[in-house]
N, C-alpha and C positions, 0 to 999 in steps of 0.2 A: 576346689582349693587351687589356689595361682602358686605356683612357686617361682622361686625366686630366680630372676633370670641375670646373665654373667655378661660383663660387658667390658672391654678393654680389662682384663685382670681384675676386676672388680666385683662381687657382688651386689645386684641394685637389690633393695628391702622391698615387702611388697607389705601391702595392710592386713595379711590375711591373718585371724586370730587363730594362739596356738593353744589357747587354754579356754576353761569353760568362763571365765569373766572376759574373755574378749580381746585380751593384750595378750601376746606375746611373753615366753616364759623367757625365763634368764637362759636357759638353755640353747633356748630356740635363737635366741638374739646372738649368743654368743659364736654358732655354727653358722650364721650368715656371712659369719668373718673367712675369708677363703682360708688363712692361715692356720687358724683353729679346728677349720671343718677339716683341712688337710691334718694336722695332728691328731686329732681325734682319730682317725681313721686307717695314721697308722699304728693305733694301740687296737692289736688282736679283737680282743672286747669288746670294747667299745664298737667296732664294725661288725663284729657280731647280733650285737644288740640293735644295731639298726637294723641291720636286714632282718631279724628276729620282728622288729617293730612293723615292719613293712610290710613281709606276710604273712600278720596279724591284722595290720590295717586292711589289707585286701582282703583275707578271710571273712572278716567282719563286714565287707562291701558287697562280699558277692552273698555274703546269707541274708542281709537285707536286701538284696533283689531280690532273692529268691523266694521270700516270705512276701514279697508286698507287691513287686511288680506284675503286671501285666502278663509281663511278654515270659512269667516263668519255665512256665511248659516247656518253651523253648531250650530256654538255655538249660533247663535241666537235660533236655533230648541230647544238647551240644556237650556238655558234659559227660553224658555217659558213652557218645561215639568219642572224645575226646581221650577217656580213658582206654577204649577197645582198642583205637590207634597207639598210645602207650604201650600195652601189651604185646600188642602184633610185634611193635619198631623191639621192643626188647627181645623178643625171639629172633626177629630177623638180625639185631645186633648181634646174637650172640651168636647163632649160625655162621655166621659173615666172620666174627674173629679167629673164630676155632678153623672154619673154614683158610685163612691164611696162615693159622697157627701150626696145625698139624702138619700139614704137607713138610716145614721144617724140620721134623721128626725123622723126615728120611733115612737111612743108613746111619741111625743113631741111636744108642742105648742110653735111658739115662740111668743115674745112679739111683739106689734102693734110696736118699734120703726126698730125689726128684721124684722121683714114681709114687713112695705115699702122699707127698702133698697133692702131686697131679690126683691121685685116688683118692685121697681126702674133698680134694674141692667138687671133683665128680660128681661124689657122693653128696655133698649139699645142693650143687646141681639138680640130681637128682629129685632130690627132696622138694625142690624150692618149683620142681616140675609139678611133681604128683601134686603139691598146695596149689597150681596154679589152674590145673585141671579140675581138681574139687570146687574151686572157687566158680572157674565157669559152668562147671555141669550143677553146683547146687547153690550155689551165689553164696554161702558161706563162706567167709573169709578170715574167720579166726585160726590163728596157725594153733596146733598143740604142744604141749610144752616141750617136747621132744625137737619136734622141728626148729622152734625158735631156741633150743639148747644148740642144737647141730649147726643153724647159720652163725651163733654167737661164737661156734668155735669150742663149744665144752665138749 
């Protein structure tokens, strides 16, 4: 698919079809317009729904590679180090904050309503630890109702 490229403050149109008969939807025609695509984009919504559309469109891009190409083996292998790297970077993030966060604590009390939040998120913390251990030791990855009652906050 070519998208449309921007020139002197201009949108150039390009021939690519945005519908299943081949022509361009009214939609499609009307967000070529810089002006329009800038309003559209400042309604919540509406820029919601694109990025929504988007990675949906790549959802949909990477499972037909993954069903048909060749080379899937592969990128399934890059995916799941992909993921492993997720996990690690989220530990190591979280390490690393606390790690700057506490030390502030120094010569400091906080108050009963600071110390149960602090205990309260701990405690999801916690939680969201032991789900992440079970996941790697059993590859199960369904939280229980409990857990996901705890991250929600009930």
């Amino acid at each position: 698919m070519r998208l449309p490229t921007w020139r002197g403050g201009d949108v150039t149109s390009t021939s690519t079809p945005s519908s299943p008969t081949g022509k361009p939807s009214a939609a499609t025609n009307l967000l070529r317009r810089p002006d329009v695509a800038f309003k559209a984009m400042s309604d919540d919504t509406a820029r919601f729904q694109v990025n929504h559309a988007q990675v949906e469109r790549s959802r949909q891009a990477r499972d037909q590679i993954k069903d048909t190409s060749p080379v899937a083996p592969a990128v399934r292998h890059i995916d799941r180090t992909v993921e492993f790297l997720d996990l690690v970077t989220a530990c190591h993030s979280f390490m690393a904050a606390a790690g700057r966060a506490v030390p502030g604590l120094r010569d400091r009390t906080l108050g009963e309503d600071e110390r149960t939040i602090v205990h309260e998120n701990v405690a999801k913390v916690r939680a969201t630890l032991d789900w992440i251990e079970t996941a790697v030791d059993t590859g199960k990855v369904d939280m229980d109702g409990e857990l996901a009652r705890l991250l929600k906050g009930e």
